[in-house]
N, C-alpha and C positions, 0 to 999 in steps of 0.2 A: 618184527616180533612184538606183540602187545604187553603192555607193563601187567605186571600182578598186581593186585591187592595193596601189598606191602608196600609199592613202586605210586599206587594212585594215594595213597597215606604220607607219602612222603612226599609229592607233588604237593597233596590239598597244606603239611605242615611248612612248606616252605614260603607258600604263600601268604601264608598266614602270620608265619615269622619276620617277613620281610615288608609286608603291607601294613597296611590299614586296617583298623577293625571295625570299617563304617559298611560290612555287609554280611547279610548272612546267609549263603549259598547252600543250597541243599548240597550233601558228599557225595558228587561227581566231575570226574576229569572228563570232558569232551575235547577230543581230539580230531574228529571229523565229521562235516555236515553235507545233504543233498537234498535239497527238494525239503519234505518233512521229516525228515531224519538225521540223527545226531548217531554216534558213535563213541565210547568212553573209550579210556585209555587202555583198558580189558577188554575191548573190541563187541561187547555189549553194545546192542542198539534198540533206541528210543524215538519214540516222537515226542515232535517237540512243540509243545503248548502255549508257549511263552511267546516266541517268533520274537525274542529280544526285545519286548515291549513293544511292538509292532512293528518294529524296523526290519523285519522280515516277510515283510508281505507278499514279496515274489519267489521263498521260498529261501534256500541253501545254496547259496553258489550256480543261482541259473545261469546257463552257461550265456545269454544274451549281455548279461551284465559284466561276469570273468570275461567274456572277451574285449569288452569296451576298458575294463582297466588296462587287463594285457597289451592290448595294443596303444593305450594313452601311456604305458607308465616306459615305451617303449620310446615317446618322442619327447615330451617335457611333461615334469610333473607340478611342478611350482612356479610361479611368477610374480607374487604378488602384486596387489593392483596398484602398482605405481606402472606397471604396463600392462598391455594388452594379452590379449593370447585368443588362440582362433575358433576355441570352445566354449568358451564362455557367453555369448553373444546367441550364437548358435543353440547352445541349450536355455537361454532364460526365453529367446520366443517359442523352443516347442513346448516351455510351462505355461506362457503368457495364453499360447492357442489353447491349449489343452484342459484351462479352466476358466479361460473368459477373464484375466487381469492384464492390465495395462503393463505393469512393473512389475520387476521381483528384485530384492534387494538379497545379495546371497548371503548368509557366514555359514556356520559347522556344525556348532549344537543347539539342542532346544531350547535349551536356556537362554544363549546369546538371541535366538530368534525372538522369546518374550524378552527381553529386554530392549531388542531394535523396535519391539511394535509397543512400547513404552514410551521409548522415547520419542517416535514418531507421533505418540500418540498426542503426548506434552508439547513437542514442539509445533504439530497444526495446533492446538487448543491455544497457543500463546499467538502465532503467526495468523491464524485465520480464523478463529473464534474469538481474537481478542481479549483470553482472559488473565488478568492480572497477571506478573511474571511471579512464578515462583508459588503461583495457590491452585493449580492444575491439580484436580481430584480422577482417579480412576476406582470405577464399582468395580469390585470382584465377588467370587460365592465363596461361602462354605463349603468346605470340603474339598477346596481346590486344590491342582497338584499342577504347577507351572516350571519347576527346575528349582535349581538349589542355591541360587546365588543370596548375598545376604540382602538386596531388594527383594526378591520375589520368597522369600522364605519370611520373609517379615510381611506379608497378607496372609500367609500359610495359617489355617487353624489349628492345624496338628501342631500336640505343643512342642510335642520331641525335636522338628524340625526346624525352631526358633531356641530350643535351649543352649545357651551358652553363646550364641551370633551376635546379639543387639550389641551398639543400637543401630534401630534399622531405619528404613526411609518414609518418610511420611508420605502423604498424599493418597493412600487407599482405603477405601470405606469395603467392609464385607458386609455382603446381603444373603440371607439361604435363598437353596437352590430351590427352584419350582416355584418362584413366590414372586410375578412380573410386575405385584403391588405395591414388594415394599423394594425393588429395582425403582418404581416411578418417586417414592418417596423419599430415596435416597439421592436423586438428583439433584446438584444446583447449579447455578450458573457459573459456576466453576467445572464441574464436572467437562471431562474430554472424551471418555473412552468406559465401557461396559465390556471387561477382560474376562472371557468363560470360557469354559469346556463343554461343549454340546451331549459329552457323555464324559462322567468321570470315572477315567481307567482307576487311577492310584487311589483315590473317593471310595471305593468298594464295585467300579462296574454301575457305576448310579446313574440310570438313563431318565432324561427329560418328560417331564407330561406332556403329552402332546398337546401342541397350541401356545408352550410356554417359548420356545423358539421363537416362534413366529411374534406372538405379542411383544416378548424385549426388544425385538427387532423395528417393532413400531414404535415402542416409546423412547427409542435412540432415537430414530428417524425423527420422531413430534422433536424432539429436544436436542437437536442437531448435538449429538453425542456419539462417538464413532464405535461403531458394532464391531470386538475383535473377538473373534474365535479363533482359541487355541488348538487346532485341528492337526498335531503333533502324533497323538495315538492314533487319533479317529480319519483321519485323513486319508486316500491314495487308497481308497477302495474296500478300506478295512470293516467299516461299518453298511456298505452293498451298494452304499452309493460314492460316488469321486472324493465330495469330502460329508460328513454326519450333517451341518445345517440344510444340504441340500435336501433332505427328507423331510424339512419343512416348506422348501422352496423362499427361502429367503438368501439372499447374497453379502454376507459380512463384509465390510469395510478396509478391515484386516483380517487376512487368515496367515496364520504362524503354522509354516510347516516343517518339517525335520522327517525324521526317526526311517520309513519309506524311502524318502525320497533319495537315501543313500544308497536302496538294493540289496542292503544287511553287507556293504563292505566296506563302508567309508563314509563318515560322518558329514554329512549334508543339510544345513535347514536356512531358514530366510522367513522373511515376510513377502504376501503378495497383496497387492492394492492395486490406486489405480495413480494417475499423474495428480493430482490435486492433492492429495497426501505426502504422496512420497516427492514432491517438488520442494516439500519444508528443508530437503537435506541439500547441504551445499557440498564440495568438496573438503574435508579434513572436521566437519560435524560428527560423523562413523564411520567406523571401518574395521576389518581383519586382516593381518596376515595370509590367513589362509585361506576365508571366504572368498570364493568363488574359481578356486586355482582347476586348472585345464583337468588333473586330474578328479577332481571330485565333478565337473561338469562333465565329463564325457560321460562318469558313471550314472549321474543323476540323468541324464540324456536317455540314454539305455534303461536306468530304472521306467522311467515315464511310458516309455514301448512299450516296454512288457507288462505294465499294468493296464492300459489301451488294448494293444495288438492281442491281449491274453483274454480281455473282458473280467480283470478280475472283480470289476465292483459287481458285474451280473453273478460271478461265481459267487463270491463273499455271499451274497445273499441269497442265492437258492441253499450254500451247503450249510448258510448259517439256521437258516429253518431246518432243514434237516435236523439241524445237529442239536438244536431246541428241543425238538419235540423228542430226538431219541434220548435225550437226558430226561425231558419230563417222565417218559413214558417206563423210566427206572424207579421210580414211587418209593425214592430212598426215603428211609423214615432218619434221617439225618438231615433233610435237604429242606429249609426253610422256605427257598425260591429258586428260583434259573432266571434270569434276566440276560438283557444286551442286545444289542442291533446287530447283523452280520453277524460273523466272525469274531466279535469281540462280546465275551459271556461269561457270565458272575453267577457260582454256584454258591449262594447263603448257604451255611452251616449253622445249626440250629445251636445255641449256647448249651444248651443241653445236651451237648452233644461233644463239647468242645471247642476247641481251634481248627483253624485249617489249617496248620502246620502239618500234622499229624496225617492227614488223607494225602496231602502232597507228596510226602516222604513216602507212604503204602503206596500213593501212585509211581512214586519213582522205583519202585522195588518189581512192580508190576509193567515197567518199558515206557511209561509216560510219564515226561518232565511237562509240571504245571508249577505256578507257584502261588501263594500266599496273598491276597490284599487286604487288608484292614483288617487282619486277624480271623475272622469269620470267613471269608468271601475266596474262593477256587476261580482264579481267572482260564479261562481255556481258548485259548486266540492262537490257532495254529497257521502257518501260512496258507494265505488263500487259494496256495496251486491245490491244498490238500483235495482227494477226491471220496466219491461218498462209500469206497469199499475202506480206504485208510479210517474213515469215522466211525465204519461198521466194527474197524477191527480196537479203535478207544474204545468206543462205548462197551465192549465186553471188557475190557479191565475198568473203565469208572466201576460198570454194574459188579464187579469183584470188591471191589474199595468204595463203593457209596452204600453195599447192602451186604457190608461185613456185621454181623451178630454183637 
């Protein structure tokens, strides 16, 4: 029997009563997901745009993935790495093949992952760059969105996201984005690491000029400074290629992944390098609890498949053109821009026009869950299995809600 009205009101107030008030969810109870589709607690169903910040790339419960947990959660789920376990081992070389890195260092969230390719990044700069202990500088940009811990929120420009944390940790110099000039001008011989986002999701959807990739990539390289892309949203096929710097053809140093690499059911992320990096860690340097337990490997294992075996970085990016052009080809007189690589795309909202709060909420009322970034900006990154009759049947509700009167 599906809840009323009354029943998802009292759901969304107990939440609310009992939580946190550090989010602001559009009013819907989802109760069941498949593929591109969500389900409310009124048995209403939506697609869904968000795909969890991209942690749903292979879609809603594909069944490649539920059967890899089912059957892991059936033999051991935890171990922690004070011992072994038979999955682990096993899924870091189908990662190491399946992207050309030597290493992967496991833990859980995005977060913990920028912070292991931090401290990776400090500890080669002191061990094999020989720079002074303790004055290890890392570049980052404006407008970066790396997780929430009080390190990485103290390089954050957004101020809301520093208000009330300090004090925070030294050692980060910010540089704007697209600018490879004053990246080279911001270097010194201290410097270890240039921490970026090849496209920034939480930024607004703000995609790279091209050439700017590749050029920061060379003035690491001249200045033996280590290239780490945060390839957390952009990662695991979402942007049409395996990870977003590949569309330059350059190979990061460090790549930080997450969000994907869980299958939308279990929180998976890590860094991947090569041995010369990651040879700085000794035993009891870092670690997790939970990083790297049989169950989050077997899932992660199963995620990798089905983004391969599925070809989703070729789908990402034929349905992501599609999906471009049938949003340009809506001539909303609200719509400043359409941007994004693949799959992952940023409809501007003209100030005159408003917020994007408001189209979000008219899309949710119209079957599609989208949400909000930087005020202005409609993100719409649906999972990659979507196919191009599902985008035929958005793009008639955007064209409802982008060229309302």
């Amino acid at each position: 029997m599906m809840a009323t009205e009354t029943a998802t009101n009292t759901i969304i107030h107990e939440a609310e009563k009992f939580g946190a008030n550090n989010y602001h969810p559009l009013p819907v109870v989802l109760v069941k997901g498949e593929g591109v589709w969500v389900w409310d607690a009124e048995g209403k169903k939506f697609m869904d745009m968000l795909s969890s910040y991209s942690a749903l790339n292979q879609g809603h419960r594909h069944p490649v993935i539920i059967k890899a947990l089912i059957d892991q959660t059936e033999k051991i789920t935890l171990t922690s790495r004070a011992f072994h376990n038979e999955v682990l081992g096993r899924f870091m070389k189908k990662l190491c093949e399946a992207t050309g890195y030597e290493k992967f260092l496991p833990m859980n969230t995005g977060a913990e992952a920028v912070e292991t390719a931090i401290k990776a990044a400090r500890k080669w700069g002191y061990k094999k760059k020989n720079v002074e202990a303790d004055k290890a500088e890392i570049i980052v940009l404006e407008n970066n969105f790396h997780g929430r811990t009080t390190a990485i929120v103290g390089f954050s420009t957004e101020e809301q996201y520093k208000d009330g944390f300090g004090p925070f940790a030294p050692g980060f110099k910010v540089v704007p984005f697209n600018d490879a000039d004053a990246l080279e001008k911001a270097i010194t011989p201290n410097t270890v690491g240039f921490l970026f986002e090849p496209l920034q999701g939480e930024g607004g959807v703000l995609v790279s000029e091209e050439g700017y990739i590749k050029k920061a990539y060379e003035i690491c390289k001249k200045n033996n400074v280590l290239f780490i892309a945060d390839e957390i949203q952009t990662g695991f096929a979402r942007t049409g290629k395996m990870f977003c710097t590949d569309h330059e053809g350059v190979r990061p140093d460090i790549i930080i992944v997450g969000k994907a690499l869980g299958g939308g059911v279990y929180p998976v992320s890590g860094i991947l390098t090569d041995d010369k990096i990651m040879d700085v860690f000794t035993p009891g340097d870092h670690g997790s609890t939970f990083g790297g337990n049989p169950l989050a490997a077997a899932v992660a294992e199963a995620a990798i498949d089905v983004i391969v075996n599925e070809k989703l970085a070729e789908r990402a990016s034929e349905m992501g053109k599609y999906f471009v052009d049938r949003l340009n080809a809506l001539n909303s007189p609200h719509v400043k821009e359409v941007r994004g690589k693949g799959l992952l795309i940023g409809v501007e909202i003209k100030k005159e026009s408003g917020v994007a709060r408001p189209f979000c909420e008219a899309l949710m009322e119209n079957g599609i869950l989208a949400k909000e970034t930087h005020h202005q900006v409609i993100r719409f990154a649906p999972p990659l299995v979507i196919s191009k009759e599902e985008i035929d049947w958005a793009i008639e509700r955007i064209d409802t809600v982008l060229n309302k009167k």
